[in-house]
C-alpha positions as CSV (number, residue, x, y, z in Angstrom):
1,X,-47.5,-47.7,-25.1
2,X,-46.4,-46.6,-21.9
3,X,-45.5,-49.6,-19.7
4,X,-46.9,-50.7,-16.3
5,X,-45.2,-51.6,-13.0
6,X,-47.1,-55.1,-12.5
7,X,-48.1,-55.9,-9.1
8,X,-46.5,-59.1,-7.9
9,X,-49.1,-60.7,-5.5
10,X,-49.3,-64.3,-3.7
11,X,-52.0,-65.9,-1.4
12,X,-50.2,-66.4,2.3
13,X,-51.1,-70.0,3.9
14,X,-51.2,-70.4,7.3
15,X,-48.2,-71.5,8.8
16,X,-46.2,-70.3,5.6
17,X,-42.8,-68.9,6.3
18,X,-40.6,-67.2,3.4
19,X,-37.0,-68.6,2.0
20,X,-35.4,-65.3,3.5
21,X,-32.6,-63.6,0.9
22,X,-34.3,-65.6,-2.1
23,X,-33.9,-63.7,-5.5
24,X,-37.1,-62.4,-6.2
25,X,-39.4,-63.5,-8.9
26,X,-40.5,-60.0,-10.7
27,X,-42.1,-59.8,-14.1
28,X,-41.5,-57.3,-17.0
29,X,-42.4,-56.3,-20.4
30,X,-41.8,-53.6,-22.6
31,X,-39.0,-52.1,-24.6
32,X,-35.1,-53.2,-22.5
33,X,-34.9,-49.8,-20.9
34,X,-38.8,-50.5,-19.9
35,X,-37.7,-53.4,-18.7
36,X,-34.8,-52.6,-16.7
37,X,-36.8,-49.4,-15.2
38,X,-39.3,-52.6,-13.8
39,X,-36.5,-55.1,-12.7
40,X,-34.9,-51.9,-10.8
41,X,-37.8,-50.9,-9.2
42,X,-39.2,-54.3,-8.1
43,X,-35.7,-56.1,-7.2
44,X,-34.2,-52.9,-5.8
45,X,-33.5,-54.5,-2.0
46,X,-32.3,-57.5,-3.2
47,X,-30.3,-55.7,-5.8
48,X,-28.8,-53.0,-3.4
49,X,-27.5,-56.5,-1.2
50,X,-26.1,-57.7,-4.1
51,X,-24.1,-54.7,-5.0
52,X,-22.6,-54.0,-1.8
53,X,-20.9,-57.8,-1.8
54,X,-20.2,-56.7,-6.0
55,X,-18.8,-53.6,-4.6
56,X,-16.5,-55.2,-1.9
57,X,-15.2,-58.1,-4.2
58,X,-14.4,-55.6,-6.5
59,X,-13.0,-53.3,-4.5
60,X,-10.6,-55.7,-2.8
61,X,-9.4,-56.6,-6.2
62,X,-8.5,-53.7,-6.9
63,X,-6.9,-52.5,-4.7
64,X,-9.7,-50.0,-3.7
65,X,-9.5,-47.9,-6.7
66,X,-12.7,-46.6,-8.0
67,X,-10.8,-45.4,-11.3
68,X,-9.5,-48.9,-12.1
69,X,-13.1,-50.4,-11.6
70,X,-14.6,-47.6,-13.8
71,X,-11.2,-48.2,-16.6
72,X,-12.2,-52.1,-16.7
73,X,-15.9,-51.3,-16.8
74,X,-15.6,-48.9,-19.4
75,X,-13.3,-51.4,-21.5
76,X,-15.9,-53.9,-20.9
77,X,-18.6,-51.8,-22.7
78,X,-16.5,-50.8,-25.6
79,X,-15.8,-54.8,-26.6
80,X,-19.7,-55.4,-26.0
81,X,-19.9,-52.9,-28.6
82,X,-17.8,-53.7,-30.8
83,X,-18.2,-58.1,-30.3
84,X,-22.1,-57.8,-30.6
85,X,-23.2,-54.6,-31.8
86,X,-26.4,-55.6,-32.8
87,X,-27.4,-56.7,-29.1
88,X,-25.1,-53.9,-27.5
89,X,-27.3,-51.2,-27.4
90,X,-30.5,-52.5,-26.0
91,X,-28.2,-54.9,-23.2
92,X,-26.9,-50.9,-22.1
93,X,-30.4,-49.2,-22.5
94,X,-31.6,-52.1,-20.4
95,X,-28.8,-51.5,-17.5
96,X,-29.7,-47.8,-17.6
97,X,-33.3,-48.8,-17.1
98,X,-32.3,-50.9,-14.2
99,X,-30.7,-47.8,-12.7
100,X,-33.4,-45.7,-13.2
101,X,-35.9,-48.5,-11.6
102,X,-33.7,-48.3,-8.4
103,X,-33.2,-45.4,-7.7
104,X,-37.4,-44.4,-8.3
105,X,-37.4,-47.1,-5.7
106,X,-35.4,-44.8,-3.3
107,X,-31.7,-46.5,-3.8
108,X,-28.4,-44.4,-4.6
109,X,-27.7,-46.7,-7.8
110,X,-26.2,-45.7,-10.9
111,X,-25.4,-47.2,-14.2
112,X,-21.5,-48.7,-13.6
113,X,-23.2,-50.1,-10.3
114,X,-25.3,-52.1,-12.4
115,X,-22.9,-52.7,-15.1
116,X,-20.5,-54.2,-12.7
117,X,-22.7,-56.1,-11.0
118,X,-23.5,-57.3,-14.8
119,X,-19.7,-58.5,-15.0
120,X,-19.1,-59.8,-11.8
121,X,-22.5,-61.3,-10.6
């Protein structure tokens, strides 16, 4: 079954005025990569904000070394994989999804932007 992008709608009242920078509400289903493909794609704004604060924290931590951040991130995925194997492969399929879903949505996002926003957000 090939999965849907499902169109988030609301009715606007009069007089209504949105919470601005709220996390938005998006709605999935499918296999994780599916899903991740959908969150990307619908949450891609408010995940590219999120990743350039992610990015900066990080950063400054590290004393602006890209290569450390990639060494920690890639430390990180081999104790996902070896503390919960069982849910370790779908969590990353799901992240690569997410990737995928952002960058259909027209943002320069990649999978250790979404896996460090995953262990730091």
């Amino acid at each position: 079954m090939r999965s849907k992008i499902l169109p988030i709608t609301c009715e606007k009242k009069e007089g209504f005025v949105p919470i601005p920078d709220v996390k938005p509400i998006v709605f999935v289903y499918g296999s994780p990569a599916e899903m991740g493909y959908q969150y990307g794609y619908q949450a891609a704004a408010y995940i590219q904000k999120v990743l350039n604060g992610i990015w900066d924290s990080a950063l400054r931590m590290c004393g602006g070394d890209h290569k450390l951040i990639e060494r920690y991130l890639k430390k990180y995925e081999e104790a996902l994989f070896r503390e919960l194997p069982d849910f370790a492969p779908q969590a990353i399929e799901q992240i690569k999804g997410t990737a995928r879903g952002c960058r259909a949505a027209g943002y320069d996002t990649d999978f250790t932007d979404i896996w460090l926003a995953c262990n730091l957000y």
